[in-house]
C-alpha positions in Angstrom: 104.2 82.7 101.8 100.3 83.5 100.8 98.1 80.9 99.7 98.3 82.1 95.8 102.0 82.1 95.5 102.0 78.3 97.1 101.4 75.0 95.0 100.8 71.8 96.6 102.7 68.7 95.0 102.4 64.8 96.3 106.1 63.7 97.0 107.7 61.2 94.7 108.2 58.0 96.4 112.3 57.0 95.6 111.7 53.7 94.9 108.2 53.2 92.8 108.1 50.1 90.5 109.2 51.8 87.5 112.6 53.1 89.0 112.7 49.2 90.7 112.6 48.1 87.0 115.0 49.8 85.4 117.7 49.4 87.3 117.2 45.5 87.2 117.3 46.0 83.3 120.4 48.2 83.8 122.3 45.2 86.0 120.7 42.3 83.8 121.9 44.3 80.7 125.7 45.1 82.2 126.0 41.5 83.2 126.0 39.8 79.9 128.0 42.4 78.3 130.7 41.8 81.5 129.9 38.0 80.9 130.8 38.2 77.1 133.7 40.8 77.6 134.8 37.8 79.9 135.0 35.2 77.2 136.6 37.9 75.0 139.8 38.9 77.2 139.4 34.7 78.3 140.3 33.9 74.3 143.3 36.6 74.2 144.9 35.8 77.3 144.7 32.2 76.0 146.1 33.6 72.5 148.8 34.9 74.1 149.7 32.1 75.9 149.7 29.7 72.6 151.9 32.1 70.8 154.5 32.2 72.7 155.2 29.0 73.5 158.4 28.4 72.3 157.8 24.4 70.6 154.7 24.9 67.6 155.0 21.8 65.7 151.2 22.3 64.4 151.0 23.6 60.4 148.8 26.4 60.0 147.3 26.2 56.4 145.0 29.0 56.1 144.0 29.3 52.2 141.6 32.1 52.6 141.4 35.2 51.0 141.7 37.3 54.1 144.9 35.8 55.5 147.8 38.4 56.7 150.5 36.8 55.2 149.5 36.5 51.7 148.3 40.5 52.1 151.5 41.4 53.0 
């Protein structure tokens, strides 16, 4: 290989700063979406549980406009 066809580059260090901060961002970022997704599935598996239990002596009065039953 001649001198003319040849370039000369400085190798990219793998783990600079900026690299370094985005993939804390990327973790920090993942973990309160796992942390919220947690609450969510949290609040269904407790759903769940509450609506089939088989003795519900609580009355539900829901007068809002949005309610399923009065929309069906």
């Amino acid at each position: 290989m001649t001198l003319s066809t040849s370039y000369r580059y400085n190798e990219r260090r793998v783990f600079d700063i900026k690299t370094l901060i985005e993939a804390i961002r990327l973790i920090i970022i993942n973990s309160i979406l796992a942390f919220i997704f947690l609450f969510l599935i949290l609040e269904e598996v407790d759903w769940a549980i509450f609506s089939f239990r088989g003795r519900l002596n609580d009355k539900i009065i829901d007068n809002t406009s949005w309610n399923f039953k009065k929309i069906i």
